[in-house]
C-alpha positions in Angstrom: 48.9 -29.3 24.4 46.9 -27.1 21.9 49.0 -28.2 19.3 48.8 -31.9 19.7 45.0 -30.8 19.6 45.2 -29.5 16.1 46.9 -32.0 14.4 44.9 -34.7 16.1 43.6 -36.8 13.1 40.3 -39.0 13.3 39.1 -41.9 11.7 35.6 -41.5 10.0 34.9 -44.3 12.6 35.6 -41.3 15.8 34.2 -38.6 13.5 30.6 -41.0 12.7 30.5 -41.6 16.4 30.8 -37.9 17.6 28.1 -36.9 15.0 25.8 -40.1 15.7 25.8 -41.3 12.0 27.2 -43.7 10.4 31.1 -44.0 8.3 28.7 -44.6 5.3 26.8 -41.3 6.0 30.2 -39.6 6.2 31.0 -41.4 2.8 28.1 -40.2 1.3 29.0 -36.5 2.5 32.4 -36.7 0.9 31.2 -37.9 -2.5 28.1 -35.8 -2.6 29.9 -32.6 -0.8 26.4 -32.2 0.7 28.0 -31.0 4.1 31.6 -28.8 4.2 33.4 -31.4 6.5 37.1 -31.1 5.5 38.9 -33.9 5.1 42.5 -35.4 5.0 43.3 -37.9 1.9 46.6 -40.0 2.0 46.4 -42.7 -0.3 43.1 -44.8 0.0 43.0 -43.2 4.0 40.7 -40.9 4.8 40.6 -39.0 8.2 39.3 -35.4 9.6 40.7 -33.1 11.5 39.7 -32.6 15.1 39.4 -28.7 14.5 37.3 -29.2 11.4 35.0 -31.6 13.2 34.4 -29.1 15.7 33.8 -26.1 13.8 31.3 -28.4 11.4 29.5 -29.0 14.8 29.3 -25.2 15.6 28.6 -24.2 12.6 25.6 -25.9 13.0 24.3 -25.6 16.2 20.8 -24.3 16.5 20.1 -22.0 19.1 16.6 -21.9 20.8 15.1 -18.6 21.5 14.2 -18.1 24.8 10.3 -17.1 23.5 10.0 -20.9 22.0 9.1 -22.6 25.7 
C-alpha cells in the first residue's frame, strides 16, 4: 500500500483543494518559485506528488506554544 502512496500523482486541482487556494495560486508558485512545492512536468501536464504535498504542509506547520492562551 505504501508504495501506491508514493507514486500517487495529483492534479493542481487535488493539490489547490488540500491547501485551500486556488490552481492559479499554485501556478503562480511554480513560475515565481516563491514556495518549494515539487512538481512533476510531462509535456504541458503538471502534477505533484502526494509525498511532496505532504512534507510542503509539515514543513510549514506552526506550532503554538503552550504560554500563548
Amino acid at each position: 500500500m505504501n508504495s501506491l502512496k508514493l507514486k500517487q500523482l495529483l492534479t493542481p486541482q487535488d493539490v489547490a483543494d488540500r491547501l485551500g487556494v486556488s490552481t492559479t495560486t499554485l501556478s503562480t508558485w511554480r513560475c515565481t518559485k516563491r514556495y518549494p512545492l515539487a512538481y512533476v512536468k510531462v509535456g504541458r501536464l503538471v502534477r505533484y506528488r502526494l509525498d511532496d504535498v505532504e512534507a510542503f504542509e509539515i514543513a510549514r506547520l506552526q506550532e503554538i506554544a503552550a504560554n500563548d492562551n
